[in-house]
C-alpha positions in Angstrom: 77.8 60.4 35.8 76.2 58.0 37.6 72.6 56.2 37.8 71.2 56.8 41.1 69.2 53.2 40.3 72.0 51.4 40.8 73.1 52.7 44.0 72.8 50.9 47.2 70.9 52.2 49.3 70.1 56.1 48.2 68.0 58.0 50.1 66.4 61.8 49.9 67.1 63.0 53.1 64.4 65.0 55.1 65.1 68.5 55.4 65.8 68.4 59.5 69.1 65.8 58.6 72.5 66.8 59.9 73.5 70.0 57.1 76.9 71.4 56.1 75.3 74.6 54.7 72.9 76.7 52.9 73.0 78.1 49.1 71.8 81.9 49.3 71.9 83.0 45.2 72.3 86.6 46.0 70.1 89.7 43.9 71.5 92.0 41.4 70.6 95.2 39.0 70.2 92.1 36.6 67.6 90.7 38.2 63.7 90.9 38.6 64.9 92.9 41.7 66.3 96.2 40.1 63.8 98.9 41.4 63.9 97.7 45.0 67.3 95.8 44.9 68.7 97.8 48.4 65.5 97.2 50.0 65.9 92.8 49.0 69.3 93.0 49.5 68.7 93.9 53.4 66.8 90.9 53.8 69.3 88.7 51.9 72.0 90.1 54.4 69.6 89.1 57.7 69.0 85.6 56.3 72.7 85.4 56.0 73.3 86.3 59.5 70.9 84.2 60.8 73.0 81.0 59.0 76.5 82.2 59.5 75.6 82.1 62.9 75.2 78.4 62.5 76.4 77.0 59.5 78.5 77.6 56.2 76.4 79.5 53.7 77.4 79.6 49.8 76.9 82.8 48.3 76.4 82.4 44.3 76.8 86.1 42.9 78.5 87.7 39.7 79.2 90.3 42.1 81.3 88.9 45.2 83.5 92.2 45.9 79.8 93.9 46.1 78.2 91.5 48.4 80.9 91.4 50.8 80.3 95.1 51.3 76.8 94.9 51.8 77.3 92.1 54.4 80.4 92.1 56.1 79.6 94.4 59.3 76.7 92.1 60.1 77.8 88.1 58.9 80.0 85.8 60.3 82.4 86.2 57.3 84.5 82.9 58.5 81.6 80.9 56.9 80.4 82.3 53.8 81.9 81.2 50.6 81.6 83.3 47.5 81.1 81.5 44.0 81.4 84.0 40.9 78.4 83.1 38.6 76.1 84.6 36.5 72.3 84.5 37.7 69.0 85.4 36.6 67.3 85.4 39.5 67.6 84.0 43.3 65.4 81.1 44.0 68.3 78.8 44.9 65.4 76.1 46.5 64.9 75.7 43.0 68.2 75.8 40.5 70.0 74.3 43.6 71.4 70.7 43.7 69.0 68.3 45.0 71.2 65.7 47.2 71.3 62.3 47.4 72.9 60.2 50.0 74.2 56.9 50.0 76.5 54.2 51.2 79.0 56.4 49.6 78.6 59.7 50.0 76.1 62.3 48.1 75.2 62.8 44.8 74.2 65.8 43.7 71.4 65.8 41.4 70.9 68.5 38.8 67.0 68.5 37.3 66.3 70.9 34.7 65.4 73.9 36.0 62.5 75.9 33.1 61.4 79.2 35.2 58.5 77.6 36.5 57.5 76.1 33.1 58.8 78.3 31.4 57.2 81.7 33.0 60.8 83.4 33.3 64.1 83.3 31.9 66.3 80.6 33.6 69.5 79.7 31.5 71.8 80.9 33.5 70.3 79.4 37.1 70.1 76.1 34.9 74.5 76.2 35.0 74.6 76.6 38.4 74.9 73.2 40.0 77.2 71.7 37.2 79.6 74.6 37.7 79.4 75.1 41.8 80.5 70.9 41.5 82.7 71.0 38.8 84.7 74.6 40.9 84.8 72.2 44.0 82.3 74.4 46.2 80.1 71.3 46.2 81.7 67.8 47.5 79.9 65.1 45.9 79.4 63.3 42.5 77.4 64.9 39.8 74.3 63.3 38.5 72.5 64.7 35.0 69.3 64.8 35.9 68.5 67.4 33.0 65.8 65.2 30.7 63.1 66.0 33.9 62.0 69.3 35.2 61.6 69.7 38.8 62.1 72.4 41.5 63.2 71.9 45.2 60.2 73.7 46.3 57.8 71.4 45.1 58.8 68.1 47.0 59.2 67.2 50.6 60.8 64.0 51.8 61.0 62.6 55.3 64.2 60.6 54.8 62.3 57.2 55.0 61.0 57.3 51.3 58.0 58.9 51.9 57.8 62.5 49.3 54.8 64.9 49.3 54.2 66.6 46.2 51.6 68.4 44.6 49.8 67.9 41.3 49.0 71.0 40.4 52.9 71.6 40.2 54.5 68.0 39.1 51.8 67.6 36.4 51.8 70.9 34.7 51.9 70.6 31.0 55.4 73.0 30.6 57.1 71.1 32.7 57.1 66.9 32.3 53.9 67.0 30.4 55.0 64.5 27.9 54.8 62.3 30.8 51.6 61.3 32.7 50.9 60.8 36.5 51.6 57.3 36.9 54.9 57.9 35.0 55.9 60.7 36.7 55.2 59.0 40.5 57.3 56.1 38.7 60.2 57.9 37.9 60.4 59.8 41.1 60.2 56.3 42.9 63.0 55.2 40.6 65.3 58.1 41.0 64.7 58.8 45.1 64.5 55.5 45.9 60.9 56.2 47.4 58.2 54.1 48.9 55.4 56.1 48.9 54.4 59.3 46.9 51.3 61.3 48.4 49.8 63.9 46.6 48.5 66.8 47.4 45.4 68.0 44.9 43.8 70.8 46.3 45.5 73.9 47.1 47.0 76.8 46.0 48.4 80.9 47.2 46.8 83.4 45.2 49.7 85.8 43.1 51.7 82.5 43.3 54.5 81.5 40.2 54.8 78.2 41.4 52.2 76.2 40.2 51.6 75.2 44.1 54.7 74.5 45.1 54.2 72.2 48.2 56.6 74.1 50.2 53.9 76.8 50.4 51.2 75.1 51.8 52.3 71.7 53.5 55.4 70.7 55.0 57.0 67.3 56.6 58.0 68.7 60.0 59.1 65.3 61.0 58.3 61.3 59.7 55.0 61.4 61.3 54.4 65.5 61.8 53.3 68.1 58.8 52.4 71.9 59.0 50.2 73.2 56.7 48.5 76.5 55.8 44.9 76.8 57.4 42.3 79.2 56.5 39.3 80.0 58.6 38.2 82.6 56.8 35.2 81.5 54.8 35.1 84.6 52.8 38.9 84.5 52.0 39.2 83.5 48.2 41.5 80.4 49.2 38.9 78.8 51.8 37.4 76.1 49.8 40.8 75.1 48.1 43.1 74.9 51.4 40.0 73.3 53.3 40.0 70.6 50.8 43.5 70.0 51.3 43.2 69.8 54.5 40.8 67.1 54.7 43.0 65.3 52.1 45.7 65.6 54.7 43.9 64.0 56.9 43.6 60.6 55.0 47.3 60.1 54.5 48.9 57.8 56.6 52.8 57.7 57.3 54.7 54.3 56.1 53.5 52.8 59.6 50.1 53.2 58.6 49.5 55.9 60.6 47.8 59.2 60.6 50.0 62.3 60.6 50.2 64.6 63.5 48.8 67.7 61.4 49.7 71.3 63.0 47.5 74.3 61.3 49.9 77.2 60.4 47.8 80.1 60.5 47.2 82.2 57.3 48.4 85.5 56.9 45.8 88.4 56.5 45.8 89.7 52.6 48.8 91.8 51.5 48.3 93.5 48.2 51.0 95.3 45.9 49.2 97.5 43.1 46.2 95.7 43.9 47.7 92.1 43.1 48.0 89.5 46.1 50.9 88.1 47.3 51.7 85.1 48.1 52.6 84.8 51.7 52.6 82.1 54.1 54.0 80.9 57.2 54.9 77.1 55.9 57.4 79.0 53.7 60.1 77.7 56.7 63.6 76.7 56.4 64.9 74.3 58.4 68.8 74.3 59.3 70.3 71.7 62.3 69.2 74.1 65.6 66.9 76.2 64.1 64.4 76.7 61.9 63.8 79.9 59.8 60.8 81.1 59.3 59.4 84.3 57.6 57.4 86.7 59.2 55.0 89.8 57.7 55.0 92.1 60.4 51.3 90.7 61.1 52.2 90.1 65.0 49.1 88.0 66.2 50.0 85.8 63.4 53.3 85.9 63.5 53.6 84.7 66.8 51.2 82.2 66.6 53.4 80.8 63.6 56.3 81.1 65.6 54.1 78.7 68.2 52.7 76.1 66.2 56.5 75.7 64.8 58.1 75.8 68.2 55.4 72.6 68.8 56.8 71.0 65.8 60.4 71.6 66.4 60.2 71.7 70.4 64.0 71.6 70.5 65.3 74.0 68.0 65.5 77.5 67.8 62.7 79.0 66.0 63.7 82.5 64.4 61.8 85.3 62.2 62.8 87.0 59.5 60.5 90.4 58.1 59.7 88.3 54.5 57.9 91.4 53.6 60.1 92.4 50.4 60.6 88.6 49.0 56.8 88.4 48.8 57.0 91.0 46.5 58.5 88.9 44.0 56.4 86.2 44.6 58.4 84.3 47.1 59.7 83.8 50.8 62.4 82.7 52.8 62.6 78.7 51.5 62.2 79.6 48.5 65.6 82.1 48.6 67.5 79.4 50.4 68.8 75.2 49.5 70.5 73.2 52.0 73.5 70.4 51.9 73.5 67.6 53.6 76.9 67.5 56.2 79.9 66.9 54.2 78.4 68.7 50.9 79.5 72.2 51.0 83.1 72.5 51.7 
């Protein structure tokens, strides 16, 4: 083990840095995804075509011989690697390995993963990093990060130590709530090595698990560039909160003192399931080294004008949909489903 303190020069890199692969942790008849599990499993298998295409993907299953079946007419087999391991779910974004990189290599830090404080069952997605490093499928050093919850989803960096976060999320009482918000922005300076920490406090998706994870409503598109959900509507229910964070957007300033480039991601029109709302949105991207994912619910007008305001952020990549229509179901989307690793992590 080693204490990310102590190393020189550590960094949380930004999303959009040079990737060896994605993590997809694949549904089962074991998970929350039983009485629709064909239906999720389609999606699964056109994310995975999507990043074959471009990159490695690690596929963390209990049941490899049955993936490959689903998959292997469509995906570039030559980059998927299967790792056997028991799951209870498939939000990878958040039992995945959060990397570090340094002056010698990555580290690969394994938070405590709770279900969302403690909402759902998560004690086997809680084994996953320690095993997929100590099997070889991940190439770095492990760190035991286990004495502090925290999900992928719910912090952005941009590589230079700046780290959006939310405080609805960070400060919720079943996760660190032992801790308060000055010791919480401490240790996340401490651990990432960061120089700022801005935090979003207004904000939230209706039907959402998450406790506001920030990758559902603002993201760092690049050092001085975020997209964030915008609502017009003022009837929606979410028009007071998301305008709020908006205008909270607006007063943070990059580490040059700056004010950020701001893109308005559009909102998608309400989609119920047995009269509950989901929680889609747009920001719900992922971003791989020539493309960027992004999840789309077969809204067209707003679709495209997603597909548009991303194509402004990321003028040089290739910016691709996916239907997102089923993982909203279970309360997700396409980042959520997916973790990256950095180049030279995933073998």
């Amino acid at each position: 083990m080693i204490n990310m303190s102590d190393t020189f020069n550590a960094v949380l890199p930004a999303e959009w840095a040079p990737q060896s692969g994605i993590q997809l942790t694949w549904p089962h008849a074991g998970t929350d995804w039983a009485h629709m599990l064909t239906e999720v499993q389609v999606c699964f298998a056109a994310i995975a075509r999507e990043i074959t295409q471009r990159e490695l993907l690690l596929i963390v299953t209990p049941e490899p011989e049955e993936v490959k079946k689903q998959i292997s007419a469509t995906v570039n087999m030559q980059n998927v690697r299967f790792m056997e391991c028991e799951t209870n779910d498939t939000w990878a974004r958040d039992h995945g390995a959060i990397t570090m990189l340094d002056s010698e290599g990555a580290s690969l830090l394994d938070f405590m993963f709770n279900g969302w404080g403690l909402k759902f069952a998560s004690d086997k997605d809680n084994l996953i990093t320690r095993q997929a490093v100590k099997v070889g499928f991940l190439n770095g050093r492990y760190v035991n990060r286990l004495g502090f919850v925290l999900e992928g989803g719910s912090i952005e960096s941009d590589g230079l130590g700046t780290l959006l976060t939310t405080s609805e999320c960070l400060l919720s009482p079943n996760r660190n709530g032992q801790m308060s918000r000055d010791e919480i922005e401490d240790y996340l300076c401490s651990v990432f090595h960061l120089k700022q920490v801005l935090w979003l406090d207004h904000g939230y998706l209706a039907g959402d698990d998450t406790d506001s994870h920030v990758d559902t409503l603002a993201r760092l598109c690049s050092p001085d560039t975020i997209a964030y959900v915008q609502c017009t509507d003022m009837q929606d229910e979410h028009y007071e909160a998301l305008h709020q964070m908006e205008e909270q957007l607006k007063t943070f300033r990059t580490l040059n003192g700056n004010p950020y480039r701001l893109l308005a991601l559009p909102m998608v029109d309400k989609i119920e399931e047995e009269g509950e709302r989901l929680p889609a949105t747009y920001a719900n991207f992922l971003i791989m080294n020539d493309a960027v994912l992004y999840p789309t619910y077969r809204q067209p007008e707003n679709d495209q004008r997603a597909k548009e305001v991303l194509q402004g952020a990321f003028p040089e990549y290739e910016i691709v949909g996916i239907d997102c229509r089923t993982l909203i179901k279970q309360h997700g989307s396409l980042h959520c489903v997916t973790m990256q690793y950095p180049a030279g992590v995933l073998k």
